[in-house]
VMD Tcl script that draws the C-alpha trace (Angstrom):
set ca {
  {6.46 -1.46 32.44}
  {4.00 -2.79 30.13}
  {4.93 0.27 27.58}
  {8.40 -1.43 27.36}
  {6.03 -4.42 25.35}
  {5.01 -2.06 22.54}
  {6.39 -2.18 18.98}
  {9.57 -0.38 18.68}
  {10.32 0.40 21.83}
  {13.35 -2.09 22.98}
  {14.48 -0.65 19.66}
  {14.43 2.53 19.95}
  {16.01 2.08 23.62}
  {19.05 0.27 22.55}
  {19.78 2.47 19.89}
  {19.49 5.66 21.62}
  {21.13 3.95 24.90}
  {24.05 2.30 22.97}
  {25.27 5.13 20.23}
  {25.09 8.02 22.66}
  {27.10 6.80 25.34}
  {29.50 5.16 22.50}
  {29.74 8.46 20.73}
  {30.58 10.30 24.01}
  {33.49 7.39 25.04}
  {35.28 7.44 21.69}
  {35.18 11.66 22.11}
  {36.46 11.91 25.07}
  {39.86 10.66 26.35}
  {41.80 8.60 27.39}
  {39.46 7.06 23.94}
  {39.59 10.59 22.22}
  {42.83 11.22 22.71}
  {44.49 8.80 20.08}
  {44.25 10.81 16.36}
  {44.50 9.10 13.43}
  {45.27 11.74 10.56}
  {44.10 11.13 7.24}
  {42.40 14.17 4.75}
  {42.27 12.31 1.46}
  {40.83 9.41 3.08}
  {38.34 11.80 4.97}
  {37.68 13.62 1.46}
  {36.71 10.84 -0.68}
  {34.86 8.98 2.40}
  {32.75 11.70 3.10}
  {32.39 12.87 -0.80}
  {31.67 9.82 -1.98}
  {29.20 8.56 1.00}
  {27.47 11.89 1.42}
  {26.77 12.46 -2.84}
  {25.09 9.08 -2.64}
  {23.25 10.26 0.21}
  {22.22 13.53 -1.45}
  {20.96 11.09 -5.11}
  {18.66 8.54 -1.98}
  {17.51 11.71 -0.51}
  {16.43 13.08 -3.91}
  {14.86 9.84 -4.78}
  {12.81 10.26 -1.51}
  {11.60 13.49 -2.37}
  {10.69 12.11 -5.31}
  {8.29 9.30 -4.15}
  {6.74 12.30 -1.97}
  {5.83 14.23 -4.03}
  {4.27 11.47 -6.51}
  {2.49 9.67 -3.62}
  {1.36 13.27 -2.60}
  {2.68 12.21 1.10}
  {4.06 15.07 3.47}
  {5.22 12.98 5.65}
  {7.68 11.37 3.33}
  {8.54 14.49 2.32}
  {9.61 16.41 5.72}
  {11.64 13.13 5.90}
  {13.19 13.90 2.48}
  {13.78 17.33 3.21}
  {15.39 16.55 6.83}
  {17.76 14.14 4.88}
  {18.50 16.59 2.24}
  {19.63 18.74 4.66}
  {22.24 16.69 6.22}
  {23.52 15.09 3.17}
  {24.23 17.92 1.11}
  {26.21 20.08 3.77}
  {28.29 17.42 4.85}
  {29.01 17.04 1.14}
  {30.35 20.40 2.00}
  {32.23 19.16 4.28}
  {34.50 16.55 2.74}
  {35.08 18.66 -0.38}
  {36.80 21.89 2.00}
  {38.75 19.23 3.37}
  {42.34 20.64 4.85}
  {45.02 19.40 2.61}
  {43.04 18.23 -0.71}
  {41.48 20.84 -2.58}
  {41.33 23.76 -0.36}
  {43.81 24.64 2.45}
  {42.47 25.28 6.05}
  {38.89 27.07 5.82}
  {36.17 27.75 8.33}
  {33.43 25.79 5.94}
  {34.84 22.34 6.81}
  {33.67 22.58 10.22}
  {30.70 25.27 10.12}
  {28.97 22.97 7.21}
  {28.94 20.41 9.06}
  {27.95 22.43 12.40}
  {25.11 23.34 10.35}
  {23.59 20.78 8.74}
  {21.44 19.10 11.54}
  {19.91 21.89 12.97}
  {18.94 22.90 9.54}
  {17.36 19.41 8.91}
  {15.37 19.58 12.58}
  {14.11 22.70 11.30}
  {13.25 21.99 8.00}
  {11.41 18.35 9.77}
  {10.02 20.70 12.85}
  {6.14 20.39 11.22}
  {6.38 17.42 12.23}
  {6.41 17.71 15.59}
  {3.77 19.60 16.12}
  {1.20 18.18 13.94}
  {-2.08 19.72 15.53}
  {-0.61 23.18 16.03}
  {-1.49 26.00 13.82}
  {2.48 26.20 12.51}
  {2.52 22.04 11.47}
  {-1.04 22.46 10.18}
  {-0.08 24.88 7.88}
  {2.88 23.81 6.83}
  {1.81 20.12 6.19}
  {-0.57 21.12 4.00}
  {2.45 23.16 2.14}
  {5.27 21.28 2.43}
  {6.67 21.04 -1.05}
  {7.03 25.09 -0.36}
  {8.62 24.12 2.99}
  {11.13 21.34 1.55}
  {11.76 23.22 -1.58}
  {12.44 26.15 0.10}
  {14.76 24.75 2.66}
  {16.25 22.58 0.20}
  {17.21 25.91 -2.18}
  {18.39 27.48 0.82}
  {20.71 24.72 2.07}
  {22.19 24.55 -1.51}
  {22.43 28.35 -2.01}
  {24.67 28.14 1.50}
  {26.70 25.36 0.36}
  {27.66 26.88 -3.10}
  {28.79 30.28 -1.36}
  {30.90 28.12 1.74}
  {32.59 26.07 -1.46}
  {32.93 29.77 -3.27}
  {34.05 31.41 -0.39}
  {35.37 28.58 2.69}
  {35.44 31.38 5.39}
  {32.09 33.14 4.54}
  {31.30 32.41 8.16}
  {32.79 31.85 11.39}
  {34.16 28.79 11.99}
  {33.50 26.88 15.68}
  {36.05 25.31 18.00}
  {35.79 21.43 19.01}
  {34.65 21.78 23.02}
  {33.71 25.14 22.71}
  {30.36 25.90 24.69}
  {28.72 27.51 22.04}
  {29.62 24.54 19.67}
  {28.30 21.80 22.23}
  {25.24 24.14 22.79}
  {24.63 23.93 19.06}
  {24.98 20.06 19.02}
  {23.36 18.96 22.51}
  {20.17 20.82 21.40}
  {20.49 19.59 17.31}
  {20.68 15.83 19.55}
  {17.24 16.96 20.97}
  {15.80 17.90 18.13}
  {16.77 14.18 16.73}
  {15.19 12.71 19.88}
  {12.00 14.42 19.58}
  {11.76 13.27 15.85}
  {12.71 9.72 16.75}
  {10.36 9.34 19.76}
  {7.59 11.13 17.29}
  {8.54 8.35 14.54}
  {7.97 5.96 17.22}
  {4.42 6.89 17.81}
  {3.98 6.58 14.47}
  {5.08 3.18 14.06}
  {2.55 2.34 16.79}
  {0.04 3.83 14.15}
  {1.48 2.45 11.03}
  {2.52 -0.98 12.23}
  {5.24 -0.53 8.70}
  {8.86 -1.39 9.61}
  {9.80 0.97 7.04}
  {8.92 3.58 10.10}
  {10.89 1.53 12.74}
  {14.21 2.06 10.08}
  {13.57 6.03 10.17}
  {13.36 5.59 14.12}
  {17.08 4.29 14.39}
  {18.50 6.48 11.41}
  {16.98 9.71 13.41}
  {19.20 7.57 16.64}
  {22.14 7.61 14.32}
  {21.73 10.94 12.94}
  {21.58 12.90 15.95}
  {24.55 10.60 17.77}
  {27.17 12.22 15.49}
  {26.30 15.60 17.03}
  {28.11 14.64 19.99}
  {31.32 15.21 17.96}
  {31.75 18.71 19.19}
  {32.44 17.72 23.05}
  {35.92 16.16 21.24}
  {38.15 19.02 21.10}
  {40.18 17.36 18.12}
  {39.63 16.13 14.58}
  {40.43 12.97 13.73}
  {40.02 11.41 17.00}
  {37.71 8.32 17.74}
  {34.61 9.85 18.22}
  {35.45 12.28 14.72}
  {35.56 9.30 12.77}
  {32.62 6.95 14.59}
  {30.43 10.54 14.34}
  {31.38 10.80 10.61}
  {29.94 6.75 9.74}
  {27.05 6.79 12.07}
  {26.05 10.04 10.31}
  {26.08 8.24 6.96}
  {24.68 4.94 8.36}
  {21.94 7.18 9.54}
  {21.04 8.98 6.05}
  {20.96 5.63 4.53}
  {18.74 3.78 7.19}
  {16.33 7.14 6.58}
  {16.05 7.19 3.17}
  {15.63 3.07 3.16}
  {13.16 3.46 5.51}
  {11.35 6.43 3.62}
  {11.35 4.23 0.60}
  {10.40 1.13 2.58}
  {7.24 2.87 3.66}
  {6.76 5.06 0.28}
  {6.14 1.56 -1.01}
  {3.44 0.64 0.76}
  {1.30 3.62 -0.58}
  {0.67 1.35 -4.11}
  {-2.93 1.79 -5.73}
  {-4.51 3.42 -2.66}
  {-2.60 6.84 -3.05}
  {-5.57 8.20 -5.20}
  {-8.23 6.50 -3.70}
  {-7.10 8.00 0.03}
  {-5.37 10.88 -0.78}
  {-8.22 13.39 0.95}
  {-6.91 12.03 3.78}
  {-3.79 12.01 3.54}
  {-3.21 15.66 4.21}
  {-3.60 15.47 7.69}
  {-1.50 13.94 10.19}
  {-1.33 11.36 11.60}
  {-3.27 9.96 8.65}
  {-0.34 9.22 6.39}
  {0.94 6.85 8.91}
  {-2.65 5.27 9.27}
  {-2.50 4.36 5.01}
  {1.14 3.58 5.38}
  {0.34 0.65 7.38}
  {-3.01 -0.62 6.25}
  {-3.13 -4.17 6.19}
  {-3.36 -5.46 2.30}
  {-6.86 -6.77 3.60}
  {-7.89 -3.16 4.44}
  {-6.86 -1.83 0.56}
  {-8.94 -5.11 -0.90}
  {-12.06 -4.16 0.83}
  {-11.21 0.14 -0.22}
  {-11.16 -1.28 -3.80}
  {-14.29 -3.52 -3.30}
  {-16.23 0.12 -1.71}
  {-15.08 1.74 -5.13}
  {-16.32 -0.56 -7.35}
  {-19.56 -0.83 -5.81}
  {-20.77 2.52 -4.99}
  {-17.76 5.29 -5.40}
  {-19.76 7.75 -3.56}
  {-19.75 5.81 -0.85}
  {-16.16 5.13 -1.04}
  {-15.65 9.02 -0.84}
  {-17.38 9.47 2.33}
  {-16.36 6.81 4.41}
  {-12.00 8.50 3.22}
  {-13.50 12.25 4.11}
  {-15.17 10.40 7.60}
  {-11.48 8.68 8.24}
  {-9.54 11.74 7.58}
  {-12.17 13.72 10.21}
  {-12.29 10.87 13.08}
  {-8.29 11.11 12.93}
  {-8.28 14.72 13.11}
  {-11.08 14.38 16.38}
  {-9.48 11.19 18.11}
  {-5.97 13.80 17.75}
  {-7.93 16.33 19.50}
  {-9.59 14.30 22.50}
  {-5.79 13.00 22.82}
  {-6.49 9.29 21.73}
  {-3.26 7.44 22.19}
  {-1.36 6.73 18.90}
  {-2.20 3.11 18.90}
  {-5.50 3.58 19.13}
  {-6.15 6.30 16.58}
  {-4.63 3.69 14.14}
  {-7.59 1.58 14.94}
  {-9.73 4.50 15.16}
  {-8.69 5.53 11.42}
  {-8.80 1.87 10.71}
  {-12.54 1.55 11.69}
  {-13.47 4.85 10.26}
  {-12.39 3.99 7.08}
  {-13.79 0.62 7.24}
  {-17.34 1.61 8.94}
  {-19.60 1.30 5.38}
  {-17.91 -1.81 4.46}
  {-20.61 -3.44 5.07}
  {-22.44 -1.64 2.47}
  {-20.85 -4.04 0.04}
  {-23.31 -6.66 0.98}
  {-26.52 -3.82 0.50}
  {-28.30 -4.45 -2.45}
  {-28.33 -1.87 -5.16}
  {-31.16 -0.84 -5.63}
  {-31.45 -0.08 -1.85}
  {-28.30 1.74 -2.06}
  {-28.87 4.03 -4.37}
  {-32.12 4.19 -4.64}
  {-33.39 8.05 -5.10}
  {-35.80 9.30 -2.07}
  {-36.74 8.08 1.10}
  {-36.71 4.17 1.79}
  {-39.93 2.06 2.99}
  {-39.64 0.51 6.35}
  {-38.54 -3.07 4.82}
  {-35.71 -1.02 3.01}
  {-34.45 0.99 6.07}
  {-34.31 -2.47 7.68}
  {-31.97 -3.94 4.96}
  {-30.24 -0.52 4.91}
  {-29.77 -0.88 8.62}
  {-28.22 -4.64 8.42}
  {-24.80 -2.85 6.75}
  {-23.33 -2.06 10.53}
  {-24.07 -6.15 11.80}
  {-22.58 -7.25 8.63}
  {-19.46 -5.06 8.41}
  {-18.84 -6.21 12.07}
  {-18.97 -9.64 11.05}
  {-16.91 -8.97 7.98}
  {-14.46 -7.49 10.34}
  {-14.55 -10.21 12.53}
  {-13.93 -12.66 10.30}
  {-10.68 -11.27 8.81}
  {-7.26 -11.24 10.72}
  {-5.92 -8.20 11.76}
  {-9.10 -6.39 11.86}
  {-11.35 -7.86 14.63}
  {-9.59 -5.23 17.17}
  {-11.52 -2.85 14.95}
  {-14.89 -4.72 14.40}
  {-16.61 -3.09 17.19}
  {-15.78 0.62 16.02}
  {-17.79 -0.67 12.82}
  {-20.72 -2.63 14.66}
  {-21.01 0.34 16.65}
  {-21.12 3.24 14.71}
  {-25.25 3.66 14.65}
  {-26.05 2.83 18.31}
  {-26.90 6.20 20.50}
  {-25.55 7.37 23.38}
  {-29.57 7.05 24.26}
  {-29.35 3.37 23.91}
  {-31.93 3.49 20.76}
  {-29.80 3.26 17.99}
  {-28.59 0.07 16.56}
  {-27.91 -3.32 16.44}
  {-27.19 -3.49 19.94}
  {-28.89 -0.84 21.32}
  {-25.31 -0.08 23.66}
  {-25.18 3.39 25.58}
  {-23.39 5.96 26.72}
  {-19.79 4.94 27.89}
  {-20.95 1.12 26.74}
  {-20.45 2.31 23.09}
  {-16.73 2.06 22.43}
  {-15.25 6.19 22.07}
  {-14.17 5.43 19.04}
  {-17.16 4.33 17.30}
  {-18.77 7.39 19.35}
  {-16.46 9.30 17.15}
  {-16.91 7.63 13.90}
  {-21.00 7.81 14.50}
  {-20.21 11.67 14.96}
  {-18.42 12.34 11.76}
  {-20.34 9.62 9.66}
  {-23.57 11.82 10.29}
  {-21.85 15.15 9.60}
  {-20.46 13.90 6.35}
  {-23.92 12.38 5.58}
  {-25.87 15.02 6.14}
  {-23.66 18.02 4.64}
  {-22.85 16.55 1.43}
  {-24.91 16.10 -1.34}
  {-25.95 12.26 -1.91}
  {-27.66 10.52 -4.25}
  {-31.02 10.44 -2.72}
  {-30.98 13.77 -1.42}
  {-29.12 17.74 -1.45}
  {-26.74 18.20 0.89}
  {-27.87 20.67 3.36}
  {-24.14 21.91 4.15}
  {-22.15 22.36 7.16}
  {-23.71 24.91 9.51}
  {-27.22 22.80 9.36}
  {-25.31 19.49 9.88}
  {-23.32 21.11 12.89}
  {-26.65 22.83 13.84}
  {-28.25 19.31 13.99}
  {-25.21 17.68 15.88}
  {-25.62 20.17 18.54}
  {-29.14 19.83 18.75}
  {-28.66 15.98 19.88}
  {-25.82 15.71 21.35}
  {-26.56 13.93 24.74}
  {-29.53 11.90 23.00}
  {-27.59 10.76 19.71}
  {-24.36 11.33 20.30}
  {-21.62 12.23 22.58}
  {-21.74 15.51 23.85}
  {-17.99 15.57 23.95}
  {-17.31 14.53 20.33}
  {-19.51 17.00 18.77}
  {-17.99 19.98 20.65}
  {-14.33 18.71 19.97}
  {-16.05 18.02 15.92}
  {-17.53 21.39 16.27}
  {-13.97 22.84 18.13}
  {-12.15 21.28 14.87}
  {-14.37 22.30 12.34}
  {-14.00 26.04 13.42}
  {-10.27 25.95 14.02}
  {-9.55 29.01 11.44}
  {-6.57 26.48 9.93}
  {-8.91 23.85 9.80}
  {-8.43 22.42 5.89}
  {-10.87 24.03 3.18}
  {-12.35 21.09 1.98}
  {-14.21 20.29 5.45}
  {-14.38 23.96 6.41}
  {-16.67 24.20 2.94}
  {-17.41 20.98 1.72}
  {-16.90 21.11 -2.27}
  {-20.46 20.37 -3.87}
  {-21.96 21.22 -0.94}
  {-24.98 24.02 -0.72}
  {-25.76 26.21 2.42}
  {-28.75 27.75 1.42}
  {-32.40 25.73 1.73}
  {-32.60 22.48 1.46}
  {-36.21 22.54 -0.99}
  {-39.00 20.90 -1.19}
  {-38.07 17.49 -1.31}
  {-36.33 17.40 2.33}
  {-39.20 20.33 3.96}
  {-41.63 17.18 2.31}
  {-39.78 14.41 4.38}
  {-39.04 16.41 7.23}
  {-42.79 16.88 8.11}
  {-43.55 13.41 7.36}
  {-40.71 12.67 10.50}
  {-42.56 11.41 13.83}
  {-40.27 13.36 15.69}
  {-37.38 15.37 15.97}
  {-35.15 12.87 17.41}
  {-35.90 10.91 14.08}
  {-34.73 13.23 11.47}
  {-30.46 13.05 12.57}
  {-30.51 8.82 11.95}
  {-33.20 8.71 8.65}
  {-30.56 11.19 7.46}
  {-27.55 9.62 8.06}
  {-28.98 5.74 7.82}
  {-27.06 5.06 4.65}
}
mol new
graphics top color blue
foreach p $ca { graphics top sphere $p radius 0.5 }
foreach p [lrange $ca 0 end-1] q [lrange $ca 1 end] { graphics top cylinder $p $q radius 0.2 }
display resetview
């Protein structure tokens, strides 16, 4: 039971384990059997409740798009959804402005298995279908969001358009058991991502998708107006506003970093990763920048990759925060390097490889010496030893070096030695891979190059590592065929490559 100790959890229980059985007690008698009858108060409840909802939702969107964040925006776009045809809803009221119409009740039928579509990417992150439609979603959202609109103009033009459903009719329970599944598998999702995160903006959307997906119960009622009708109708709103709160709770959190990390933000679970880096963790980004910017851009393409591989080897969500954590973190240490050893053009002498070497010991201990990050100090002590035991400082191997900073140590040396740096050309990604393969088993893990190299060929993989921008495949010229034959060995040519 030591899962029930995790963030999140107890609260994600009791919401899902108090609202469901609540909604199905009020909707069902002797509860759901006592009415209480009242359109206008229905119409401007709903109206007014669901047109703020559909200005917060908009707002969401909003902070999406300008923090360039897909999760925020599948959020935005599932919220859209079920804010603006329940607007719908409460303006076909019976008895107000319309008579009886089939668009009071097929709107609101609607709306949430529109929004689990429209949020669906989410759920499968790491298949082809959320792949690609992560990496579009303002198409997605904007799409769906048109669509929903276009269908509640023509249900407010024409009310009986489409078929309207009857309260406790299979079909109409069908519709609602499986939209209450769909809420459950985004809430349980969210959860993981808290785990990730660590932002309590993300516990917030965890109990709206609870509330959210509760009022689809309605339909086992066969009545309007009844208990459940009316606790369905406010946990519904409760549940748009904890969303959007929550969206805008974590939307906050982006700040400064939203430029510096966007490359990796692209890819999920990696928004959740910069949604809940420690303050600490954004200090020592900025300090990277200002010292060597180059630098800064490697060690964001190296966290965006490690996420993407720790995903693939199926490293549990609280770990691959770490793991993306550490990644990101793994050159901090480089801070301390001097600068003319950083940067300096050509190969380095033996006394400079050694000072060059010192960056993984004193990132560790920079690590180690902050709060909140020593869980992920050894992913950056460890992220030059060798699975042959000759790498360093500790000289650790094989299943002795941590899996994460096995992973890390992978993708650091791809990076390094595919793109163009300022001591060297690039020699692009087929060599790098080519070199990977060559020593994996002596360097590194054999099984985190071939899930790198599985990753790297997936045919949605994202452009920008499929062909690295900047980055030539042809030869590599003279100045690396000169430093190649000066190499003692084979084995020495992956870690004089990748050593800064």
């Amino acid at each position: 039971m030591s899962w029930l100790r995790r963030p999140g959890v107890r609260v994600f229980l009791a919401s899902w384990f108090v609202l469901v059985p609540g909604q199905v007690v009020a909707s069902l008698p002797p509860i759901g059997e006592a009415t209480w009858t009242a359109p206008l108060f229905l119409f401007w409840a709903v109206v007014i409740a669901a047109g703020l909802c559909i200005v917060t939702s908009v707002v969401v969107l909003i902070s999406a798009h300008r923090s360039e964040a897909p999760e925020l925006g599948m959020i935005g776009g599932f919220l859209m959804s079920v804010s603006v045809l329940p607007f719908v809803h409460g303006l076909t009221t019976p008895g107000v402005l319309y008579e009886a119409n089939n668009a009071t009740l097929t709107s609101i039928l609607l709306a949430i298995p529109i929004g689990t579509t429209v949020a669906s990417p989410l759920l499968v992150p790491y298949r082809p279908f959320g792949r690609f439609m992560l990496r579009r979603w303002r198409a997605w959202v904007g799409a769906w969001t048109a669509l929903v609109s276009l269908l509640g103009i023509a249900l407010l033009a024409s009310p009986d358009l489409l078929p309207a459903p009857t309260m406790a009719s299979p079909a109409a329970i069908a519709i609602g058991v499986c939209s209450l599944g769909g809420c459950l598998a985004l809430s349980i999702r969210q959860l993981r991502l808290s785990w990730i995160s660590g932002d309590s903006g993300s516990l917030i959307v965890v109990v709206a998708y609870a509330l959210i997906g509760t009022s689809t119960l309605v339909w086992i009622g066969d009545r309007p107006y009844n208990a459940g009708f009316w606790m369905a109708h406010a946990v519904d709103v409760l549940g748009v506003f904890a969303g959007c709160l929550g969206a805008w709770m974590v939307a906050r959190r982006t700040g400064s970093t939203a430029r510096v990390l966007a490359p990796i933000r692209a890819a999920e679970p990696i928004s959740a990763l910069e949604l809940g880096l420690e303050p600490v963790v954004h200090r020592f980004v900025a300090d990277l920048e200002r010292k060597d910017a180059a630098t800064r851009d490697h060690v964001v393409r190296t966290a965006e990759l490690a996420m993407r591989i720790g995903g693939r080897m199926g490293v549990p969500a609280d770990q691959l925060r770490e793991l993306g954590v550490g990644a990101l973190l793994h050159d901090v240490g480089k801070i301390e390097i001097p600068d003319e050893v950083l940067n300096k053009p050509g190969r380095l002498d033996d006394d400079e490889f050694e000072i060059m070497k010192s960056h993984a010991a004193i990132g560790r201990r920079m690590l180690e010496d902050t709060v909140g990050l020593r869980d992920v100090a050894p992913i950056v002590g460890g992220h030059h030893e060798r699975w042959d035991g000759r790498g360093y400082p500790g000289r650790l191997a094989g299943e002795d070096i941590p899996l994460a900073a096995r992973i890390v140590s992978a993708c650091d040396a791809f990076d390094a030695m595919a793109q163009n740096r300022v001591y060297r050309e690039g020699m692009g990604m087929e060599k790098a891979l080519a070199i990977l393969d060559e020593h994996a088993g002596s360097q590194w893990d054999a099984r985190v190059v071939e899930a790198l190299k599985a990753e790297l060929a997936d045919a949605d993989a994202p452009p920008e590592q499929r062909q690295l921008a900047g980055v030539g495949r042809g030869d590599l010229g003279h100045d690396h065929e000169h430093f190649v034959a000066a190499c003692d060995c084979v084995d020495a040519l992956p870690e004089e490559l990748v050593n800064r």
